[in-house]
N, C-alpha and C positions, 0 to 999 in steps of 0.2 A: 504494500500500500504506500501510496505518495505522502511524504509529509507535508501539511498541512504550512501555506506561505501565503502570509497575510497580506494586504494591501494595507495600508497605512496614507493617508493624506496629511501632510503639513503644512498649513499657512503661518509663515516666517515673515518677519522682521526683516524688510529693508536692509535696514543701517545695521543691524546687530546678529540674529541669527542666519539670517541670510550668508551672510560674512563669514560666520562660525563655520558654517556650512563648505564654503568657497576653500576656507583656508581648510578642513579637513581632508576635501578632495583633494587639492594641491600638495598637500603634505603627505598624501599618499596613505591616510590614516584606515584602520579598517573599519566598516562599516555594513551595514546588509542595505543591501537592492530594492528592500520593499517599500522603502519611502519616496514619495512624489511628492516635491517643493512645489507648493504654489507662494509666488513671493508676494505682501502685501508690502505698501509703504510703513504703514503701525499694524500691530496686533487691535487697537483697536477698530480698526477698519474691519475686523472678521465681523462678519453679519451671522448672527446664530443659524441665520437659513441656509448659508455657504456650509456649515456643519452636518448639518439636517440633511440636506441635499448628499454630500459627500458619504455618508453614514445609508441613507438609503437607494443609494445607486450604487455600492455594493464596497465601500469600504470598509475594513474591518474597525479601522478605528482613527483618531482625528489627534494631531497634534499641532498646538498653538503655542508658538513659542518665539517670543522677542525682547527687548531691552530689559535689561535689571531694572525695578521698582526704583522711579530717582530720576531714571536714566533713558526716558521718551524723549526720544527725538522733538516729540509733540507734544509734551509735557506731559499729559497723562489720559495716553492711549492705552500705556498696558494695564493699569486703573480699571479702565473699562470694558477690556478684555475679562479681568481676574470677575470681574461682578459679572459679565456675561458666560463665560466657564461655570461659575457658580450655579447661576439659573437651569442652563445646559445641563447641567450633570444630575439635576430636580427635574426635570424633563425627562429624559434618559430614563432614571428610573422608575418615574412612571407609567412611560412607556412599556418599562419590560425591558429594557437596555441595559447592561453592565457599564455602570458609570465610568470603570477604568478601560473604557473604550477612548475617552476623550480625558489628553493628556496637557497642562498647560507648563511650561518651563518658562525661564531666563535665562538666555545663553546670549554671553557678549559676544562683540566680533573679535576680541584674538581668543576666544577658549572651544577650537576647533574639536579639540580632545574629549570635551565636553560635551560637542553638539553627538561625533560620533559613538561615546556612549551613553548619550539617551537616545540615539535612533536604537543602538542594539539593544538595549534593554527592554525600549519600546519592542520590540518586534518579540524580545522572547515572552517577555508578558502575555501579547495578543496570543502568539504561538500556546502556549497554556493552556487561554482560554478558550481554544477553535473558533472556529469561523463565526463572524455575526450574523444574527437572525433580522437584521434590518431590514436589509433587501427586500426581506417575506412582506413584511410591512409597509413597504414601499409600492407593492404589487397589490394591495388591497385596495 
């Protein structure tokens, strides 16, 4: 039997994970394949519905992740992220969703090292928990 290989979506940070990101791959760090960057200018720019969306068109799970607390390009985008995450993850389990489907960090832009182990960690997590029943949800 195949093992089980999550899809993962990330909307990043511009100015900060974005970066983290850039510098991991450059650096040659190791990493798993299952994440797909979508880049925002702020974390708070994520619309709950870009999540919603992502989670019920067949992602396994959703990671938001940009500037350290302080440290908004936009003064306080990720502010508004962390209180939208919050709601999100009250949704989520309403739904019937595993809250630790959706994940939110801070990762600057020189802590590459960083970004690479929360993608793998992320993905062994999801791996854990198998596949998400979203999509079913999404089809109703």
């Amino acid at each position: 039997m195949e093992e089980f290989e999550p899809t993962i979506v990330a909307f990043v940070c511009n100015w900060c994970t974005y970066t983290a990101a850039d510098l991991a791959g450059t650096a040659r760090m190791v990493q798993s394949p299952n994440v797909r960057l979508v880049r925002m200018m702020c974390t708070g720019m994520v619309d709950p519905k870009y999540v919603i969306k992502a989670l019920l068109s067949g992602a396994d799970a959703v990671l938001i992740s940009g500037c350290h607390p302080g440290d908004c390009h936009y003064i306080n985008g990720n502010y508004k992220a962390r209180r939208r995450v919050k709601l999100l993850s009250e949704i989520l389990t309403t739904v019937g969703l595993d809250p630790r489907r959706l994940k939110l960090t801070w990762i600057g832009a020189s802590e590459g090292n960083e970004f690479a182990e929360t993608v793998n960690e992320l993905v062994r997590d999801i791996k854990a928990l198998g596949p998400s029943e979203a999509a079913s949800l999404g089809a109703m």
